[in-house]
C-alpha positions in Angstrom: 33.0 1.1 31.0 33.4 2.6 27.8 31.0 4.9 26.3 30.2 6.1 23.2 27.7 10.0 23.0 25.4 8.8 20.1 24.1 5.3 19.1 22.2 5.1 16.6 20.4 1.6 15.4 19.7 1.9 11.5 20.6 4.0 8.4 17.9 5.0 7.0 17.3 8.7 5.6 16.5 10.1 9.4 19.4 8.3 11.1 21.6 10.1 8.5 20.6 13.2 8.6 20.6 13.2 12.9 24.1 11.8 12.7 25.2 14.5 10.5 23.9 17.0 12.6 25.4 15.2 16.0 29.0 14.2 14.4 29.9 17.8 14.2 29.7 18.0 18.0 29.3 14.3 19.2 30.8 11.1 18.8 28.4 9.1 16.5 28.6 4.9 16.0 25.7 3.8 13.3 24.2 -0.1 14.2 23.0 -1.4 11.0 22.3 -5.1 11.0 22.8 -5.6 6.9 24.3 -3.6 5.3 24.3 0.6 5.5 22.4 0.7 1.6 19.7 -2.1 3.1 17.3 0.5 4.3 14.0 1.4 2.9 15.1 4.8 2.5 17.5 3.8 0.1 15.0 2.0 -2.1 12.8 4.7 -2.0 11.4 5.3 -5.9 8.7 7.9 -5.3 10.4 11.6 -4.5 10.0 13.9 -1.6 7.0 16.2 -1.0 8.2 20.2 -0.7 6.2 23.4 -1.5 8.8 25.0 -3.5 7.0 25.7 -7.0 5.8 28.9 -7.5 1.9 28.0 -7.4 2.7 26.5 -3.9 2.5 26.8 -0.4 3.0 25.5 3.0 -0.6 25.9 3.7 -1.5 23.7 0.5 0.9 21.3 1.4 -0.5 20.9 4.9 -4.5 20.8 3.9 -3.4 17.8 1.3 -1.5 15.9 4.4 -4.3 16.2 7.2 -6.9 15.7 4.2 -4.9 12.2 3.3 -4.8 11.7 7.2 -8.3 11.6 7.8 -7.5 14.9 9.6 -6.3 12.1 12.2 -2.8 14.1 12.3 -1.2 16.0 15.3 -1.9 19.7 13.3 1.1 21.5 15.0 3.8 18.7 14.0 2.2 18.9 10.4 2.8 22.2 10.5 6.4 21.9 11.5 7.0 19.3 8.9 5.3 21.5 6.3 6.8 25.1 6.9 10.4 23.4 7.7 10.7 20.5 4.8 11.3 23.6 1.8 14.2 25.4 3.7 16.2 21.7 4.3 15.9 20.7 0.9 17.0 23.8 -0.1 20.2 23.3 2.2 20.9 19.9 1.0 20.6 21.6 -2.8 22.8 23.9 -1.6 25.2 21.6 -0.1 25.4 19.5 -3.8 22.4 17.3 -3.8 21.1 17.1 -7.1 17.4 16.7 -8.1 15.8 16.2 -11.2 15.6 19.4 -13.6 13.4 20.4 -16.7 14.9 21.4 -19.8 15.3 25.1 -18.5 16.9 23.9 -15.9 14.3 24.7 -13.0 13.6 21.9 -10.2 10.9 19.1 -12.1 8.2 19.2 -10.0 5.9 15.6 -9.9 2.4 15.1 -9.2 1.2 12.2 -6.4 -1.7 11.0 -4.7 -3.5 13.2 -2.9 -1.3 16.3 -3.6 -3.0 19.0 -5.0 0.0 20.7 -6.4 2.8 19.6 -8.1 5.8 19.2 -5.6 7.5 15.8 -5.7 11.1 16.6 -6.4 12.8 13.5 -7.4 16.5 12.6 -8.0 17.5 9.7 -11.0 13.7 9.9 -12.1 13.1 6.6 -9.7 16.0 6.3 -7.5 15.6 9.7 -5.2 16.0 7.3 -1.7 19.4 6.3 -3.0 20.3 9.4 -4.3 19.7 11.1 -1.3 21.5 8.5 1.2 24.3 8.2 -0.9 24.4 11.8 -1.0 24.7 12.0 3.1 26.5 8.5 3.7 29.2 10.7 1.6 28.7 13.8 3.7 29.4 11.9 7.2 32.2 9.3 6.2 35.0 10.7 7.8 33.1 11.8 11.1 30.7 8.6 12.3 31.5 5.0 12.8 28.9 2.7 11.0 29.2 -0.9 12.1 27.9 -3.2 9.8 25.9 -6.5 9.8 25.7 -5.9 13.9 21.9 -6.5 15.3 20.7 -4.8 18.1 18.5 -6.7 20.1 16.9 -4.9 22.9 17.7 -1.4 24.6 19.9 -1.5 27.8 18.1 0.2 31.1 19.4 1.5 34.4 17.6 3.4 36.4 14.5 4.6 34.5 16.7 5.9 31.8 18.2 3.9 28.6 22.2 3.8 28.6 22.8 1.8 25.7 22.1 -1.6 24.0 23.1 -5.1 23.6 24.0 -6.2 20.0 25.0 -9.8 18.1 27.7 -9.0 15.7 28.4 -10.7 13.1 30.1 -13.9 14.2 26.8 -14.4 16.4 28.7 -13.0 19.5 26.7 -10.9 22.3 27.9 -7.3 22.8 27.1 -4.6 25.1 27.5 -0.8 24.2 26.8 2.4 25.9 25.7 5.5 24.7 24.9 8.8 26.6 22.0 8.8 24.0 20.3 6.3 21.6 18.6 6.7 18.6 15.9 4.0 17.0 16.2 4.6 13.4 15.1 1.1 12.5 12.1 1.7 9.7 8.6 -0.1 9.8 7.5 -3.1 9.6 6.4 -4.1 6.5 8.3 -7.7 5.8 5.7 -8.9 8.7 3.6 -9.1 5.8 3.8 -12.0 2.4 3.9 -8.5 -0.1 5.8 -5.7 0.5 7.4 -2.9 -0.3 10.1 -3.1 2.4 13.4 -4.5 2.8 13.5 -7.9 4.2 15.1 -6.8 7.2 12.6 -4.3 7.6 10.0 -6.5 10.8 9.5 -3.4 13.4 13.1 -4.5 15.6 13.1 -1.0 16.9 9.3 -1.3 17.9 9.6 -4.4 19.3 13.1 -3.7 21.5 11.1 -0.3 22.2 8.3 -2.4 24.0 10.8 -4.3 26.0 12.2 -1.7 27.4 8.5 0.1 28.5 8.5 2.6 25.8 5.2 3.9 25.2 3.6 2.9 21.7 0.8 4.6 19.6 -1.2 4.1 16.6 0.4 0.7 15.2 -3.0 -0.1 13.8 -2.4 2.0 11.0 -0.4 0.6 8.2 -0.8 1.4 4.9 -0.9 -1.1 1.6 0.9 0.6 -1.1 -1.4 -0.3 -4.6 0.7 -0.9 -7.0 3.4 -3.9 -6.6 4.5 -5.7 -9.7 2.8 -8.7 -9.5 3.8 -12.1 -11.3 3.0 -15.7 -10.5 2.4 -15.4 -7.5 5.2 -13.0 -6.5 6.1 -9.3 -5.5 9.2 -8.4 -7.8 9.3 -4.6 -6.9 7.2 -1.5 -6.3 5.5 0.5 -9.0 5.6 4.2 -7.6 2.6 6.1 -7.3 4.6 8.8 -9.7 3.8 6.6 -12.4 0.1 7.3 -11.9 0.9 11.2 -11.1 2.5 11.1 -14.9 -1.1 9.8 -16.6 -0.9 5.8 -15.7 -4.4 4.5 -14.7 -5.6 1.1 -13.0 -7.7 -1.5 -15.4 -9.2 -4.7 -14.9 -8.2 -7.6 -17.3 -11.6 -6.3 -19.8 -9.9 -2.5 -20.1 -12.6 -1.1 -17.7 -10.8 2.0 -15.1 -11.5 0.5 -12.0 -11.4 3.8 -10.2 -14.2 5.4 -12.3 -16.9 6.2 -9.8 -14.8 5.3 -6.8 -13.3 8.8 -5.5 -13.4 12.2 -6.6 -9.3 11.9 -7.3 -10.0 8.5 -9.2 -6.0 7.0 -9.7 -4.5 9.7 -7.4 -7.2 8.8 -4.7 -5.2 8.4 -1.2 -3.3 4.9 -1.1 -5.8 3.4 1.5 -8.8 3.7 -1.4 -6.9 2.5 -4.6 -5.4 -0.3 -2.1 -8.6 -1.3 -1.3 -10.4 -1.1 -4.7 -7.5 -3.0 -5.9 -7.8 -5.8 -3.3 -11.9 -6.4 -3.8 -11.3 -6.6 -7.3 -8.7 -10.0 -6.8 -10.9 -11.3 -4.0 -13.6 -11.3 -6.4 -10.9 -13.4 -9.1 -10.1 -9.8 -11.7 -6.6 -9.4 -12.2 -5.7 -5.4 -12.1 -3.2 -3.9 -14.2 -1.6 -0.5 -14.4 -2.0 1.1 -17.9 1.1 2.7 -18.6 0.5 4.0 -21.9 -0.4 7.5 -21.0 3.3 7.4 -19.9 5.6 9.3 -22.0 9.6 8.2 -21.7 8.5 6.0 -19.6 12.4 4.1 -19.6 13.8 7.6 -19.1 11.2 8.9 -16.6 11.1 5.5 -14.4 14.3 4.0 -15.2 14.6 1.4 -12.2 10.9 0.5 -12.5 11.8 -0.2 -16.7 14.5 -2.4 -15.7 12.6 -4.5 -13.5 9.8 -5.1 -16.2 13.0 -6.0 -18.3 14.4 -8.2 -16.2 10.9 -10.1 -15.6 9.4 -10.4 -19.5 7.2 -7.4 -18.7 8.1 -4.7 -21.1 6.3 -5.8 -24.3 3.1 -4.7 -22.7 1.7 -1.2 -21.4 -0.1 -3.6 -19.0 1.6 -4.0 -15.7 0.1 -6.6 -13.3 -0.2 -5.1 -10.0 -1.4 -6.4 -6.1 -1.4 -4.4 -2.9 1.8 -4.3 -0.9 2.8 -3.3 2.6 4.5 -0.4 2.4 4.4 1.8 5.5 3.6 2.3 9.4 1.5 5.6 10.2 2.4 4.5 14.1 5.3 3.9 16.0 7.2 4.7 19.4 5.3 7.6 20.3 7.8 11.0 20.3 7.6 14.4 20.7 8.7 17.4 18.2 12.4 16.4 19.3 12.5 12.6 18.8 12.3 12.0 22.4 10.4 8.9 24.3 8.9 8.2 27.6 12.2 6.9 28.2 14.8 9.2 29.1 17.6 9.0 26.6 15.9 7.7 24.1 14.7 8.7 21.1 13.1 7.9 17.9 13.3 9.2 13.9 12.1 8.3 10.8 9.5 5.5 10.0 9.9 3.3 13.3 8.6 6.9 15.4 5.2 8.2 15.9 5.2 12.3 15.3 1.6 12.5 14.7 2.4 13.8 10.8 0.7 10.8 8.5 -2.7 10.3 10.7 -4.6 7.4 9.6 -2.8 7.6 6.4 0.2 8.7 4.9 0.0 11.1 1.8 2.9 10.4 -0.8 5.7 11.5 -1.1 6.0 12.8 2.8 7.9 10.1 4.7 11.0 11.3 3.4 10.7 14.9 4.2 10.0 13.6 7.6 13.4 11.9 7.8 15.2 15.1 7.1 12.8 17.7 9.4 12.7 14.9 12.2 15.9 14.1 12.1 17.4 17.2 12.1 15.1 18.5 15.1 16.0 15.2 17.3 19.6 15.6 16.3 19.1 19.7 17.7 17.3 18.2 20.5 20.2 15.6 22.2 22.7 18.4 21.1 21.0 20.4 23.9 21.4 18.3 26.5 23.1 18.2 29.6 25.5 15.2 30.0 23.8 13.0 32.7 25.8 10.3 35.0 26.6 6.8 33.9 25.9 4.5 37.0 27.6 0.6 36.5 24.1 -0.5 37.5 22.7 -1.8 33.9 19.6 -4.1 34.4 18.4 -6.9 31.4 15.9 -9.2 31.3 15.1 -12.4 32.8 14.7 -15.3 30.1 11.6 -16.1 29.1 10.5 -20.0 28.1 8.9 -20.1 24.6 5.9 -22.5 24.0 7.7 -24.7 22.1 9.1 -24.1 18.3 8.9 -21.1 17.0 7.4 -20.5 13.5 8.4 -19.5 10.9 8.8 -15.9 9.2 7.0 -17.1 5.9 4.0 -18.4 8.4 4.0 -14.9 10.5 3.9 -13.3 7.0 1.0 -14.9 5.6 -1.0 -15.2 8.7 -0.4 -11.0 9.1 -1.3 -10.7 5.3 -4.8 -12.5 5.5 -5.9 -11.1 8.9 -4.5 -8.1 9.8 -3.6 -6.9 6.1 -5.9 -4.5 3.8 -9.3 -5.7 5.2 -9.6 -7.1 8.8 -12.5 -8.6 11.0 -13.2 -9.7 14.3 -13.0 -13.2 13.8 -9.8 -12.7 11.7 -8.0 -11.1 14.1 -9.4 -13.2 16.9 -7.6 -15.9 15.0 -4.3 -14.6 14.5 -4.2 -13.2 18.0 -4.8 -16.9 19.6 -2.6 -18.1 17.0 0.7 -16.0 18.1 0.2 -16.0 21.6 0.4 -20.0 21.4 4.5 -19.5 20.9 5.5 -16.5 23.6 4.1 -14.1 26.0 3.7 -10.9 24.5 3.9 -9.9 28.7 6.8 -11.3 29.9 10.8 -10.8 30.2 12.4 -12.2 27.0 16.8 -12.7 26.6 17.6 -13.4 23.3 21.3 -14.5 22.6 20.7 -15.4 18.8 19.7 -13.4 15.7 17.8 -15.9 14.4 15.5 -15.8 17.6 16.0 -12.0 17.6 13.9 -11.8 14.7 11.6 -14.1 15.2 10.5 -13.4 18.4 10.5 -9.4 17.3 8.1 -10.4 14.4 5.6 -11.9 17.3 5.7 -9.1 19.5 5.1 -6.5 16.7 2.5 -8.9 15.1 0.8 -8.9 18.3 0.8 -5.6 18.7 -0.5 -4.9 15.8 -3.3 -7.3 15.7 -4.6 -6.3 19.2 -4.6 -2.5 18.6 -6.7 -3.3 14.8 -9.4 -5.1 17.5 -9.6 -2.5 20.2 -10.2 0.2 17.0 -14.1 -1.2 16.5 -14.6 1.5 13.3 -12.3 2.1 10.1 -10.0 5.0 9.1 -7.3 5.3 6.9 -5.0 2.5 6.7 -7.4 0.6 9.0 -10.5 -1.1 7.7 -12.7 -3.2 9.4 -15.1 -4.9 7.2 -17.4 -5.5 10.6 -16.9 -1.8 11.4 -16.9 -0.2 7.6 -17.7 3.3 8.4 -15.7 6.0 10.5 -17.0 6.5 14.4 -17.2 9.7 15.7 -16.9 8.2 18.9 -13.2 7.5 17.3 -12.1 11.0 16.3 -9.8 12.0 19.1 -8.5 8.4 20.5 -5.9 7.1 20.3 -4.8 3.5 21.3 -1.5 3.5 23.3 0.6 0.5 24.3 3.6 -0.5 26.7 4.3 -3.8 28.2 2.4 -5.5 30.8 -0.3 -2.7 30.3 -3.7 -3.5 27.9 -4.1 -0.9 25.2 -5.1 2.3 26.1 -7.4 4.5 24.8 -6.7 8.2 25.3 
């Protein structure tokens, strides 16, 4: 039976990094089911978050995450990503990765939501995500096999420990592959919702093959709605990044008026959750929101990807951009600990589809990056130390599961997650879609899946589901979760968490 020493399903930023790490002692295959530049990680505009100016510290850096967190962040792995992010973006500076540089020729430093210092380092003003994963793709050509347009569809089990998983490749055939260790790298989940920020193929896969399998889930509650998506009839056409705002942009409702006078202390560079929110009440009450650009000097040079977008769309004969609320980014995940590794031996979990604890209720800008590289370097440290275990012919996969007749369609999951379990949420909202998705499977039971089509469909419900049933067991808001039954924080709330793995109800703990 052959065997490979690393899978890894995506290829993102953390998968990357974790296979460069691995590929110098371990044989390393990449699953990617598009294509290995279709990653959220490569479309990343805004920068990544490092104390390395000279007014700066890890300490500052960490009181602005946990702050932006609703202090609902695991302190020690903060603390890890804080005190470790500066020394690996130094090595990757080292190693020929090229940020953005004042005229002197120091690093630029960029200001963000909720940061009190400036330490955004960015790389081709707006295109830092694909700098840096070009940078590594580079860096590991000639030592890991990436296979292309391949989908993993659920992890492969025998006896209590994951050996593997099964694929469709491209030509729609049904593969098996085995791995000593396997790595979900998959991203979030934010094309669940109508507007995102996300790759399409971005719908929580890893989650949902996670849940299969018995993996133990925390946190998916918490999802946070970046503010500023360029909005035009009716449709997202790209993210605005929150840099913008960070260089003097401010929100405005269609008379002029700052919408965030009067709302928080940091007005436009409040955390994401409260501009999302302002944003949304404003359009539910029929005010169009734009971001002012004005303030904005080079604005082509500074934000050249974002420029060419407005270009492409009429948009650039006005300081006025027309903005909505977008998904953009799960604080939960598969649960892990400081290594990447699950409640399932052998596997383990990186980047935005894992739960380290960092982001509490809500991530602060800029830092989902830096957890890519300190993550994925410490999971990548973590299976390097391992002992080789036995390989026993004794795989076991699911029975098949009957559906409840047709199965939707994306565009219906999408809007039915975007107007009851999106910015706001309510008991009888959630009620609803709950009733609505369990009508086509059973979020409980065995499920094969021998088409990609299915594949993502069915992973769509399951993470739905998930997702809506852990927003109604949270009875308070916080963060990226906001309940307009339940508008205020609970203390009752502080220290629980809701956990979740199949044919269990969610657990508070």
């Amino acid at each position: 039976m052959p065997c490979t020493d690393v899978i890894i399903i995506g290829g993102g930023l953390s998968a990357l990094v974790a296979a460069k790490k691995l590929s110098k002692h371990k044989n390393v295959i990449i699953f990617t089911k598009s294509t290995k530049t279709s990653s959220n990680s490569y479309m990343a505009q805004g920068g990544v978050a490092a104390a390395i100016g000279k007014d700066d510290d890890w300490s500052s850096h960490f009181k602005d995450t946990m702050a932006a967190g609703c202090h609902y962040n695991l302190s020690d792995q903060v603390r890890t990503l804080v005190q470790q992010g500066p020394a690996q973006i130094k090595q990757l500076m080292k190693e020929g990765l090229e940020f953005d540089q004042e005229t002197g020729g120091s690093i630029a430093l960029g200001k963000e939501g909720a940061h009190s210092r400036r330490r955004i380092l960015h790389a081709g003003g707006d295109a830092t995500g694909k700098a840096m994963t070009t940078f590594l793709l580079h860096q590991i050509s000639d030592n890991v096999t990436i296979i292309e347009q391949e989908m993993a569809v659920d992890l492969i089990t025998e006896r209590g420990r994951c050996r593997g998983i099964k694929s469709i490749d491209k030509n729609g055939s049904v593969r098996h592959h085995f791995a000593e260790h396997t790595v979900i790298a998959t991203g979030g989940v934010g094309s669940l919702y109508k507007f995102t920020s996300n790759h399409s193929s971005v719908i929580g896969d890893g989650i949902a093959m996670a849940y299969r399998a018995g993996v133990e889930l925390v946190d998916l509650e918490f999802i946070q709605f970046h503010p500023t998506m360029l909005y035009q009839h009716g449709e997202v056409l790209g993210l605005v990044s929150e840099a913008v705002r960070g260089e003097g942009a401010f929100l405005v409702d269609e008379h002029g008026r700052k919408i965030m006078d009067n709302v928080h202390p940091l007005g436009d560079l409040a955390p994401r959750d409260v501009v999302a929110r302002e944003i949304y009440n404003q359009i539910q009450q029929g005010i169009d929101v734009f971001l002012d650009i004005s303030p904005v000097s080079n604005f082509s040079k500074r934000f050249p990807t974002i420029h060419r977008l407005c270009q492409e769309h009429d948009l650039n004969g006005s300081p006025l951009l027309p903005v909505i609320p977008g998904s953009h980014f799960l604080m939960g995940g598969i649960k892990t600990g400081k290594g990447g590794e699950t409640s399932l031996p052998g596997l383990y979990a990186v980047g935005e589809a894992a739960w380290t604890g960092v982001h509490g209720a809500n991530r602060i800008a800029s830092n989902s990056l830096l957890e890519g590289i300190v993550f994925g370097d410490l999971t990548a440290e973590n299976i390097l130390s391992k002992a080789p275990s036995l390989l026993v012919n004794h795989p076991v996969f699911s029975n098949a599961q009957t559906f409840k007749g047709t199965l939707p369609e994306k565009d219906a999951i999408r809007w039915m997650m975007a107007e009851y379990a999106g910015v706001v949420r309510n008991q009888q909202g959630l009620t609803k879609l709950k009733k609505w998705l369990e009508e086509f499977f059973d979020p409980h039971g065995p499920i094969t899946i021998d088409n990609r089509e299915t594949a993502e469909k069915v992973n769509m419900l399951t993470v739905a589901w998930l997702i809506t049933t852990s927003a109604l067991a949270r009875r308070e808001s916080r963060g990226g979760h906001y309940r307009t039954d339940f508008p205020v924080s609970s203390t009752e709330w502080k220290n629980k968490r809701i956990t979740r793995q199949l044919q269990k109800q969610a657990a508070v703990i």
